[in-house]
C-alpha positions, 0 to 999 in steps of 0.5 A, a space after each residue: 309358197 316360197 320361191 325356193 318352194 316352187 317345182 322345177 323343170 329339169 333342163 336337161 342331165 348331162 354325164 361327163 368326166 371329173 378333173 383331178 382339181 374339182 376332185 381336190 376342190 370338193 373334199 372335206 381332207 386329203 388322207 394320208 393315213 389307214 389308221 381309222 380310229 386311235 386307242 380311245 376310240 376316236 376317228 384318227 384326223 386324216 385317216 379313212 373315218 376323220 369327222 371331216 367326212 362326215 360321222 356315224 358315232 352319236 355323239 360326235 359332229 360333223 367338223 365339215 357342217 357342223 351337223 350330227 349323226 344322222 342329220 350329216 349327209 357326210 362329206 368326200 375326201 382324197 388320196 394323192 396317188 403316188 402315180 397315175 393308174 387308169 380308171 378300169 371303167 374306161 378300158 375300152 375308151 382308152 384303148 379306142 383313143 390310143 388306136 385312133 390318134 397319134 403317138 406323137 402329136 396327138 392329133 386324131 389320125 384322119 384328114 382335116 376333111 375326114 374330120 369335117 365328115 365325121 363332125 357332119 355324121 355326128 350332128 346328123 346323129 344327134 338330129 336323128 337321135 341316133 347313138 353319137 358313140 357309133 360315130 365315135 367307132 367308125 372314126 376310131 376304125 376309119 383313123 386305125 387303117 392310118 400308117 402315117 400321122 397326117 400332120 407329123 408324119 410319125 409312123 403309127 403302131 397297133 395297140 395291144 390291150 390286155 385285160 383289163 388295164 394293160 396296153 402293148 405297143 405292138 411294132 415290127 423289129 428286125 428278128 434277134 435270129 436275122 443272120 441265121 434265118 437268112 443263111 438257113 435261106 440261103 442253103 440248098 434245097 435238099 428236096 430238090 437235085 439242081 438247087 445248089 442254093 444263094 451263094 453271098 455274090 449272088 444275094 449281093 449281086 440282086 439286092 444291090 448290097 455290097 459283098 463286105 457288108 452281105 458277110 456282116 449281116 450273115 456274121 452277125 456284126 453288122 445289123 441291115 438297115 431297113 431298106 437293106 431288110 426289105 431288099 433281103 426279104 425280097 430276095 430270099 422270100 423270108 421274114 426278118 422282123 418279129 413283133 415287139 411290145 412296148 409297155 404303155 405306163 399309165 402316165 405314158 398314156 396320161 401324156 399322150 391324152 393330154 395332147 389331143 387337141 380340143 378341135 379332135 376330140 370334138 369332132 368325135 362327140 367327146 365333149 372337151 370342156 366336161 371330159 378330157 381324155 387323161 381325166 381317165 387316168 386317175 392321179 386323185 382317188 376320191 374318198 366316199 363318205 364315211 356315211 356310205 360306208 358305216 362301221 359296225 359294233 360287234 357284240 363283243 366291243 369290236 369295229 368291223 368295217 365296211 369292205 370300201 373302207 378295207 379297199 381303201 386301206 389297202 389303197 393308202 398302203 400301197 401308195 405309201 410304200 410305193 412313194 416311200 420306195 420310189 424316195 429311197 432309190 428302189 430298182 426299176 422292177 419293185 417300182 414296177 411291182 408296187 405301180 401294178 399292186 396300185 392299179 390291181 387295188 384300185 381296180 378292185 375299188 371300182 369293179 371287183 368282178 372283172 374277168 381275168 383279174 382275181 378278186 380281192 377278198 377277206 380273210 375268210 375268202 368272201 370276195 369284197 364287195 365294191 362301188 360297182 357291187 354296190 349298183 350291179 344287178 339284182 340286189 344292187 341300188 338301182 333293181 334293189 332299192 330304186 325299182 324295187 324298194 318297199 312301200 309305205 301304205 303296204 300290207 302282207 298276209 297269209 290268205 284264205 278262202 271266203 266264198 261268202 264273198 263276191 268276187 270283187 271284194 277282198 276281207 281284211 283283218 281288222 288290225 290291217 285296217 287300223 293300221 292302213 288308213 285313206 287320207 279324207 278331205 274334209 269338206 261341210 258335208 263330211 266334217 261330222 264323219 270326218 270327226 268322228 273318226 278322230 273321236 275313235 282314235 287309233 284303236 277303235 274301229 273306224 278311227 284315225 290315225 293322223 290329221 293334217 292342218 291346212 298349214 301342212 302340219 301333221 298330227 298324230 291321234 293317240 287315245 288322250 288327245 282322240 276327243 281334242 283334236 277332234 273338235 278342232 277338225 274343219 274344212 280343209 283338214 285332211 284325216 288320215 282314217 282306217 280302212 273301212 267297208 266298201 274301201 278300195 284297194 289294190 291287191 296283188 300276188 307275186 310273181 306278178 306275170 300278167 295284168 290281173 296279177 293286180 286287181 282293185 278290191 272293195 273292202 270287207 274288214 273282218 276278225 282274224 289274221 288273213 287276207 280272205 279272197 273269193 276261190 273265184 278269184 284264184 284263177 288269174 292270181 294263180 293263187 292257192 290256199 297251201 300258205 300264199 302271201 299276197 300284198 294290199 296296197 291302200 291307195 291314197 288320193 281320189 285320183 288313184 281310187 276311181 282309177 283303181 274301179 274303174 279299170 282294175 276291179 275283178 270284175 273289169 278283169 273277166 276276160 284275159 287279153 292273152 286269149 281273149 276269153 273268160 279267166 275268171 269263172 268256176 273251180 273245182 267244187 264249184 264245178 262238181 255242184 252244177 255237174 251234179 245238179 244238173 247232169 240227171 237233171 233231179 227234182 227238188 221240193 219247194 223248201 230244197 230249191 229256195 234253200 238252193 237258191 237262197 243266197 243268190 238275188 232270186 227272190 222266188 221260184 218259177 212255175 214248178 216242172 211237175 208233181 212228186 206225191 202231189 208236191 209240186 217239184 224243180 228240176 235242177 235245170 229249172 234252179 240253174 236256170 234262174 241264175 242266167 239272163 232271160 233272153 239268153 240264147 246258146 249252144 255249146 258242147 260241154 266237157 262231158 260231151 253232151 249238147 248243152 242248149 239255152 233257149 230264152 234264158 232256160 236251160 233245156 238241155 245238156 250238163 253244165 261243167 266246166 265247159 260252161 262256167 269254167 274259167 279259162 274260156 267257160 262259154 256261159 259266162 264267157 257270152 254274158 261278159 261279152 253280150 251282157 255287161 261285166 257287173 253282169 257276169 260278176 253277178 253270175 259267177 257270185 250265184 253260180 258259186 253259192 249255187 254250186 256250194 248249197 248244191 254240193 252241201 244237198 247231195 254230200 261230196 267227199 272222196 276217199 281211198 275206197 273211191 280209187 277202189 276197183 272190184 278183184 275181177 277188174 284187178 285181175 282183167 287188168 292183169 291179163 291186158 299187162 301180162 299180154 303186153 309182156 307177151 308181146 314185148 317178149 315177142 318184140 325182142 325175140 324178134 328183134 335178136 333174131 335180125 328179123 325186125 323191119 325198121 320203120 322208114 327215117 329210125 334204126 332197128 334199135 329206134 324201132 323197137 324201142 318205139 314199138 315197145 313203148 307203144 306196146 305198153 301204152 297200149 295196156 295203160 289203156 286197156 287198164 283205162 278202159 277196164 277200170 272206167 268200166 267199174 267206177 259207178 257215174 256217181 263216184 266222187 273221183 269220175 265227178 271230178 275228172 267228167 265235169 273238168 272240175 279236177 283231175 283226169 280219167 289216166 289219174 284215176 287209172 294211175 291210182 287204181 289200176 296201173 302206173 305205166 311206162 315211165 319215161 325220160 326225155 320221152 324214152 324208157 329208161 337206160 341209163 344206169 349200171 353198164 348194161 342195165 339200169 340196176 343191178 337187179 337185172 340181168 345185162 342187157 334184158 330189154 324186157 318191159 320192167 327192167 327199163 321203167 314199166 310200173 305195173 303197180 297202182 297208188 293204191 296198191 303201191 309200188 315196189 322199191 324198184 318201180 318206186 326208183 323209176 318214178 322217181 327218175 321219171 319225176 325228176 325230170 318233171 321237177 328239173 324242166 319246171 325250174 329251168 322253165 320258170 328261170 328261163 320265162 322270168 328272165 325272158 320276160 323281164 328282157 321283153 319288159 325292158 325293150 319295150 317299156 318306152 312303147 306308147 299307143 298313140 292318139 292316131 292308133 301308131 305305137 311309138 318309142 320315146 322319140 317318136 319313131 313309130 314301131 307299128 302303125 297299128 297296135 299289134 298289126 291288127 289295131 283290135 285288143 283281144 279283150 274286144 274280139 268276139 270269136 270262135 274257131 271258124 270266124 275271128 270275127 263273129 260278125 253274124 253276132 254283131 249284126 244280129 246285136 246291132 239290129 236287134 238295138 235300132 229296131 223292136 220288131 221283126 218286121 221292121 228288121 225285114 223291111 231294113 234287109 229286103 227280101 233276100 233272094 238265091 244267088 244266080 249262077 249265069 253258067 245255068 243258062 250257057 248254052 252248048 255251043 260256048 267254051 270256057 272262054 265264051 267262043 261259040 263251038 259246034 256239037 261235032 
């Protein structure tokens, strides 16, 4: 390898200031004119597109490199600014400098020992890697409580920023109206008798100023000095000065810096030699290159330029009129005008969203988009293109559901995997494979697209040269081969909010056109099937790969480290076939329970429960029951609120739901990843979801509109129970209107009744509840679903069949509408139950257009809440992100930044990952488990377990054997 070749270390990155003379120093041309291209079509030399900076046309050289398009990085070039304006980037760091040194000399305004002190705190700073700008602030602060320059004795005056670029100095000067303030002193005070107010005499006699010269300041002839001033203002209690702004120019301000001494600036962390302070104030503008802002060609022939290079024009044409009148004598004020017009352009070159300042924009009114434009934000170049930068390797497409699959593997459309490829390292043992898929070519299936010489030269494989290139493959070749069975990969689903938002899966290329995934696996991608999109990387060294299996399979991923349970497990139909299989706990024949059992790895049945007809029979229980471990012990209460209990591995008793297998925390599969292994758990929920879908396929499941269907004479109960809440509602009021109504405590009357009301309604929503639960048969597909947890709930079948209910906003009925009421419809100010929101009707029945309106106000703000939630959460999240993306868990168990500094001297104060923890609501800990796993390892028989523990014997309690002549504090006491 060459030496120019060889990695290198970078030493260190260092941001500084450029002088005007590197600006001239490195480009390419001075432009001097706005013209970009002459009648022909050609770059104008000089102007904003001449070949000197580079070229976008094929075709035309670069006259700087010689180089074409696309090889020609492109080059800077110059404007000489007519006069100086300030870089609007160091606004602040200006106006810091102008308050912190001297107006005349320069100097930094603190002692030679104050100096020294900063210059201390500053390498303390950097020792301890702390901010040097802090230091730089406090000396600033520290220098503006000066009056009076240290060195030169000059007085010092405040200083006025107005945004962005314009500096005042503010002083204090004798008031225009001094001779009428002081005689507006000198009159009586009318409020009170005895003042006959200051006679001149008088004033002259206690200022010490002579009488002659007491009447010219009162005439307006003669302007006290300043210790005259002071003796008046003493005198007379009054103000004699205003404040007086003096512009700062921008080449007053170059002037000023250019004084500060090296020694100053040192002491304060700004480092001399890369960053003098009158660099700030810009004389050279640099030129981009042509190539960071190409034009374009329209369809009709026309160039359309980027908006850098319409900034510049106006830039260029600015100054030029500026110089043009500044040669010709023009007054002071245009001057001034055109001085401003520079500055307003070139601050607009460099941020084009600066408050206060009206952006620069195009004909049509789009505001121009500049340097800072370019790098801020979302769709800037360090979010945009940096960290979010597309990839190569990458594959995106619809998805679909496979339940064939395990949950570990993901299916792949062949053409994805013709065009995504593993790069092979070819060794002897691989060399006849290795060849073999470079005689297949791009287009069979596995072939190759690209080998790789050992001399670093990359070769495309195409269909002619397939069989050729083949024979030449040896050991150290690399082949960059399709995507095949088995193959991992990591697939991902956006946003990606938590960890298993990315997981590795294993290859299964099959036919079509999407991405197929195991409904299993939805949970944690939080993933549906109504058009998702997820993203497939192929990753591309072996390093990656065991990496990937190791710690990034599905199955790796069983339990969430946000609560420490199973998020992976049952959905749905998944739910809804064990619930039926196991709920009534019904028998099946031989040839039912192996067609149950026959995608799963049982290879035969356990001893029948009994005889049906003289055919032996399963229980359902008994097939379930072959899906879990053998020594599997358990009890839990299941969703349906029965007692589940799994003794030895058999089921015995209980429904199996939700509760049980469910993601989210489902106890069966939650105690195997955790007891068993988590290949073991995979194994479970691959069976108990094929399971589950034989089952659903033996008792025939589908739900339809009958389903939500309840008798008339439950219709008509459910019309009473909302007829009576009318009645009572009506009461209310009544009561209400007639000043009768108690308050409760801490709410007012009107808080009262709205509150009774709306629980008053409630109240029938669940009478309606009751009475419709009371007429759906157990079998009904719906009460499957809401019973088992598969989906859905009793109040959404109620809602669908017997009533809608209240509906509410901000957790009130709804008020808001006309004057008086909330449509016009009603009559003012009924308070009744249907003019502010009570939906009688069901889904089935439908709803009337005023009930429908209400839903609507109530969905609203549902659909309002979950945007601003899902902004709030995604912004809040990438802060944290952000704050604490230098954090690492270091070897000693302390987290630590960058620096070293430590954070927490144990990983969440507690140094356990939740994933780790087995507990439940009593104990965090479940160390009875843990002492039970821990035995049941070191010794095989119980009596070896007894002779480790002893003999455990009953706690004695010695106050037993007190006696009654001793007191609490054990002092001996008589009877009496």
């Amino acid at each position: 390898m060459s030496i120019s070749g060889s990695p290198k270390e970078i030493g260190e990155i260092s941001f500084g200031l450029m002088d005007p003379e590197t600006y001239r120093d490195m480009s390419a041309t001075k432009v001097i004119t706005a013209d970009t291209y002459d009648d022909d079509g050609y770059p104008i030399d000089m102007g904003l597109m001449d070949p000197r900076l580079g070229v976008i046309d094929p075709g035309l050289e670069c006259r700087t490199c010689g180089q074409h398009s696309g090889s020609c990085n492109g080059h800077f070039g110059h404007i000489e600014l007519a006069a100086p304006v300030i870089h609007v980037g160091f606004a602040k760091l200006i106006r810091r400098l102008l308050r912190g040194t001297c107006r005349d000399c320069g100097r930094l305004s603190l002692t030679e020992d104050e100096q020294a002190e900063f210059a201390d705190r500053l390498e303390r700073a950097k020792e301890l890697d702390d901010d040097p700008d802090d230091v730089l602030k406090a000396a600033i602060r520290q220098a503006r409580k000066t009056s009076r320059c240290p060195y030169c004795g000059e007085t010092q005056y405040d200083i006025k920023h107005e945004k962005p670029t314009t500096y005042y100095e503010v002083q204090d000067v004798l008031a225009a109206e001094y001779s009428e303030i002081i005689a507006e002193a000198m009159q009586p005070d009318e409020d009170e008798e005895d003042d006959a107010g200051v006679a001149p005499q008088e004033l002259a006699d206690e200022t010490g100023i002579a009488l002659d010269r007491v009447n010219d300041i009162l005439s307006g002839e003669f302007r006290p000095r300043e210790e005259d001033r002071k003796a008046l203002e003493k005198a007379l209690d009054v103000d004699l000065t205003e404040e007086d702004e003096n512009k700062l120019m921008p080449s007053d301000i170059r002037d000023w810096f250019e004084d500060i001494p090296d020694e100053d600036l040192a002491n304060i962390g700004v480092n001399p030699e890369t960053s003098r302070p009158e660099w700030m104030i810009l004389t050279v503008l640099p030129v981009p290159p042509v190539t960071t802002r190409p034009s374009i060609t329209l369809d009709n022939g026309q160039r359309s330029e980027d908006d850098l290079t319409h900034k510049l024009v106006d830039i260029i044409r600015i100054n030029q009129r500026f110089m043009e009148n500044r040669e010709a004598g023009a007054p002071q004020l245009i001057i001034e005008d055109l001085w401003e017009l520079l500055q307003y352009h070139v601050t607009t070159f460099v941020d084009n969203e600066i408050s206060g300042t009206p952006p620069a924009r195009h004909r049509s009114g789009r505001p121009l988009k500049t340097l800072s434009q370019r790098l801020k934000g979302k769709e800037g170049r360090f979010r945009g293109s940096l960290s979010g930068k597309r990839v190569n390797f990458s594959a995106r497409t619809v998805i679909s559901p496979d339940p064939t699959l395990s949950l570990n593997e993901v299916g792949v459309p062949e053409r994805v995997a013709r065009e995504m490829t593993q790069t092979m390292n070819v060794s002897e043992r691989n060399l006849e494979e290795a060849r073999t898929y470079v005689r297949n070519g791009p287009q069979g299936h596995p072939g190759a697209n690209y080998v790789k010489r050992p001399d670093g030269r990359r070769l495309k494989v195409t269909e002619k040269n397939c069989e050729e290139l083949a024979e030449k493959v040896e050991p150290d070749w690399e082949v960059s081969r399709h995507l095949t069975d088995g193959d991992i990969i990591v697939f991902n689903r956006q946003p990606s909010l938590h960890r298993m938002s990315i997981m590795a899966h294993e290859v299964v290329v099959m036919p079509y056109k999407t991405f197929r995934l195991n409904t299993t696996v939805c949970t944690p991608y939080n993933a549906d099937f109504d058009g998702d999109e997820m993203n497939m990387h192929a990753l591309q060294n072996e390093e990656a790969r065991a990496e990937a299996r190791v710690l990034m399979r599905v199955q790796e991923q069983m339990l969430s480290p946000r609560f420490g349970e199973n998020i992976i497990g049952a959905i749905q139909d998944h739910v809804s076939g064990t619930y039926l299989l196991t709920r009534n706990n019904p028998e099946f024949t031989e040839n039912q329970a192996l067609d149950l059992l026959r995608a799963t790895s049982v290879d035969e049945l356990p001893e029948p429960d009994g005889q049906d007809d003289g055919e032996p029979v399963w229980t359902g229980r008994t097939v379930f029951s072959e899906l879990l471990p053998d020594d599997l012990n358990l009890e839990f209460r299941s969703e349906a609120d029965d007692e589940v209990v799994i003794e030895d591995g058999q089921l015995k008793q209980g429904t199996i739901d939700e509760g049980a297998i469910g993601a989210f925390g489902g106890d069966i599969v939650d105690t195997i990843t955790k007891e068993y292994s988590k290949t073991r758990a995979r194994v479970f929920v691959n069976e108990v979801a094929t399971l589950a879908m034989r089952s659903i396929m033996h008792f025939g499941f589908s739900i339809g509109i009958d389903d939500e269907s309840i008798p008339p004479e439950a219709g008509e109960q459910v019309d009473e129970a909302i007829d009576d809440a009318y009645e009572r509602v009506d009461e209310l009021i009544e009561t209400y209107r007639a000043g009768d109504l108690n308050s409760i405590p801490g709410r007012t009357v009107d808080e009262t009744l709205e509150l009774k009301i709306m629980q008053t309604l409630g109240k029938a929503r669940d009478s309606a509840e009751d009475i419709a639960s009371d007429h759906f048969a157990d079998d009904n597909p719906a009460i499957v679903m809401a019973s088992s947890g598969a989906r859905g709930s009793m109040l959404n079948l109620t809602q669908m069949a017997a009533t809608v209910g209240q509906q509410s906003v901000s957790g009130e009925r709804i008020n808001r509408g006309y004057e008086g009421r909330t449509l016009s419809h009603y009559e003012r100010g009924d308070l009744g139950a249907k003019p502010h929101g009570f939906v009688e009707n069901s889904y089935r029945s439908g709803l009337t257009p005023r009930e429908f309106f209400f839903h609507a106000m109530g969905g609203r703000e549902g659909l309002v809440d979950t945007a601003v939630r899902t902004s709030k959460s995604g912004y809040l999240q990438r802060r944290l992100i952000n704050a604490l993306s230098e954090l690492e868990a270091q070897y000693d168990g302390t987290v630590r930044d960058t620096s070293g500094t430590v954070v927490q001297f144990e990983f969440g104060e507690d140094g356990t990952s939740p994933v780790k923890v087995a507990s439940d609501e009593d104990d965090p800990v479940d160390v009875e488990s843990i002492t039970q796993r821990v035995l049941d390892k070191e010794f095989s028989s119980e009596e070896q377990k007894k002779r480790f523990l002893g003999e455990r014997s009953e706690t004695t309690n010695l106050s037993e054997y007190a006696g009654p002549g001793l007191n609490k504090a054990g002092q001996g006491v008589t009877d009496d």
